[in-house]
N, C-alpha and C positions, 0 to 999 in steps of 0.2 A: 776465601780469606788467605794469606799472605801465612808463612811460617811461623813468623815472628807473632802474629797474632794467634793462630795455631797453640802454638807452645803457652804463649799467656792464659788462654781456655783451659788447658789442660792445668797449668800451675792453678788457677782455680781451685778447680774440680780436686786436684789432690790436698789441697794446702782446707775444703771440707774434710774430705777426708779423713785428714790430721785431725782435726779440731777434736773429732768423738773418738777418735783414737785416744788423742791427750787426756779426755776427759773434761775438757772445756767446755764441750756443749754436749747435746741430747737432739737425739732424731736431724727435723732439718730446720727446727728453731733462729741456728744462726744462717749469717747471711756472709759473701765476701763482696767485694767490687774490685775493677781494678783502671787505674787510665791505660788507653790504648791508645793515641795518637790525640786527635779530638772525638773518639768514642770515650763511654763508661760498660766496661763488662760486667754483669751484675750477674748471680746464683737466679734461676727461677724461682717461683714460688712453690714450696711441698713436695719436689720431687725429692726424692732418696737418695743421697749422695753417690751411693753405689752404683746406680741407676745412670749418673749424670754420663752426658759424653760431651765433650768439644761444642760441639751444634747448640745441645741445648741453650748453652750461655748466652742471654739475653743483649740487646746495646741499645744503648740510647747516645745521641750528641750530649759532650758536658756542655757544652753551651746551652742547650735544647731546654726547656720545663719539663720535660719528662713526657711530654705528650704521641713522640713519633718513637716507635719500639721496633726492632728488628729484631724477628727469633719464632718462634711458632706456639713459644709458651711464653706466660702472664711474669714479668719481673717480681722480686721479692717484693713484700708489702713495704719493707723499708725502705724503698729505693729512693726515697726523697732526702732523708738525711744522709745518703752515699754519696744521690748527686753533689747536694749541698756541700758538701767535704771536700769534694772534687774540684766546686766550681770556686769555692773560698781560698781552698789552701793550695797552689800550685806547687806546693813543695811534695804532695802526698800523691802516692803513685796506687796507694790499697787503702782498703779499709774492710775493714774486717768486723764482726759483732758476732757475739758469744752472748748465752746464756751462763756461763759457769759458774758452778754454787756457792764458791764461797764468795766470790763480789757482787755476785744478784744476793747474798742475803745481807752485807751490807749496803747495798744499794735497797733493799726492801727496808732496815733500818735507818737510814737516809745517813750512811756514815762517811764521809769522806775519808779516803787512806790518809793517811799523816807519812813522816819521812819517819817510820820504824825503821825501816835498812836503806841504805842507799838507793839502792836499785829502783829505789822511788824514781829518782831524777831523770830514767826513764820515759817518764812522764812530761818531762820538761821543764817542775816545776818543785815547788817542794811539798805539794801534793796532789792526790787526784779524786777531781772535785763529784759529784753526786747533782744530777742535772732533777729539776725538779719533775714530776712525774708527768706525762700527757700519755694520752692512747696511742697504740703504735701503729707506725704507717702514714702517721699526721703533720701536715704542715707546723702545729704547733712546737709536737716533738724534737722537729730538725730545728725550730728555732732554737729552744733549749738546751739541745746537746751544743751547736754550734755556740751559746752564749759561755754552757761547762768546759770547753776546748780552748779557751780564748788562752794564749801563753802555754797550751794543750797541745801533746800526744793524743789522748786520750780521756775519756769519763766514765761513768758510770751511770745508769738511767736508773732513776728511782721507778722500786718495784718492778726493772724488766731488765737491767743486765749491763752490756758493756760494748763499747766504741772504743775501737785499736786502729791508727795508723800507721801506715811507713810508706817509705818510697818506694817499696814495692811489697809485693805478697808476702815474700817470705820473712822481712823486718816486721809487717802488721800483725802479722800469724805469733812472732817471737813476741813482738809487744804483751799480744794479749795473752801469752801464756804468763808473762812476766808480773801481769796484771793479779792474776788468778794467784801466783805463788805470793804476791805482797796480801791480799787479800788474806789469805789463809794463814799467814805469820800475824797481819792484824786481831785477825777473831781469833787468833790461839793467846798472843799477848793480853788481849783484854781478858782470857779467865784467870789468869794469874794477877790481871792488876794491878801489872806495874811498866807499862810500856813506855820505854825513855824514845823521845822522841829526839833527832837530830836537827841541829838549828837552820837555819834556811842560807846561813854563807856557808856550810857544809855542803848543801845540797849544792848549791849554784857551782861551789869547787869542783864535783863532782859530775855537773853539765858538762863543763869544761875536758874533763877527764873524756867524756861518753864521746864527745865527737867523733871519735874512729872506733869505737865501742858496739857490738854487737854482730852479728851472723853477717861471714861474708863467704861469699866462695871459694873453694881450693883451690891455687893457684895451678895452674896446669902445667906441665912435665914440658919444657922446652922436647921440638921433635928431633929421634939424632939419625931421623932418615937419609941416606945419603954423607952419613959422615965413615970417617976411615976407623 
């Protein structure tokens, strides 16, 4: 493999990593993916994030149905709703799925996030939506979530968790934490019972706002090699 693809296995593997670090997920529950050219890099199944190296990372063609696998170990059980994200939305470079507890337990209560703070619009939309439940790993599943995506970042799966994109790792990674922190100002608002929800031309102002919005690299120190 080439550097470039190199370095993308590795952003992987560290951006698990993060995940149980942040507290987003548990064991090796979630899953990442990422586009590689016309590959999809996907996490194995059940290995240990700690464990993971470079190699182990999985590929399949986004173009492909998932049939032809390159890697030595079994792809994530979810790889069909990765592909599917992949082969639908050309704009999405990662996809990233968490279990993290406070949006799987609104997702276990079938709750869709509402615009409590802005940071909604994140999402793309003026909220984010609760895809209805199917077993995971299942054609069904990816249809559902692809249907919760639609004008979508992002969703949540009834009773199993959450679906984050960006154009690349480290924007899906941030999503889904962003995910996790609206999630958890939700279930805190609703025990006081009074959560003012903000209107949907707010939000859309606010889309507008996001376009240059969110994690980006530091820009690098011009070199003053060779200068007097």
């Amino acid at each position: 493999m080439d550097k470039a693809e190199l370095k993308l296995r590795q952003s992987i593997i560290d951006a698990c990593r993060s995940m149980n670090g942040l507290g987003i997920n548990q064991g090796t529950s979630g899953n990442i993916s990422a586009r590689c050219g016309k590959l999809m890099l996907i996490t194995p199944s059940g290995v240990p994030y700690e464990e993971l190296r470079p190699k182990d990372i999985v590929t399949t063609p986004v173009a492909g149905n998932g049939e032809k696998w390159s890697g030595t170990l079994a792809p994530s059980s979810e790889w069909r709703f990765h592909l599917r994200i992949l082969q639908e939305r050309p704009e999405v470079g990662s996809v990233v799925h968490t279990h993290s507890t406070y949006a799987t337990t609104l997702a276990i209560c079938n709750k869709p996030i509402p615009a409590i703070h802005y940071m909604v619009a994140a999402a793309g939309g003026p909220d984010i939506r609760v895809a209805p439940y199917a077993t995971y790993g299942t054609e069904e599943l990816s249809d559902l979530a692809i249907k919760a995506m639609e004008g979508r970042t992002c969703c949540l799966l009834r009773n199993h968790g959450v679906i984050a994109t960006g154009p690349d790792v480290r924007r899906a990674l941030w999503l889904a934490v962003e995910i996790e922190t609206l999630a958890r100002q939700y279930y805190l608002s609703l025990t006081l019972d009074n959560a003012q929800i903000l209107p949907d031309a707010e939000i859309a102002h606010v889309i507008e706002k996001f376009k240059n919005y969110g994690p980006r690299q530091k820009p690098r120190k011009a070199s003053t090699a060779g200068r007097a």
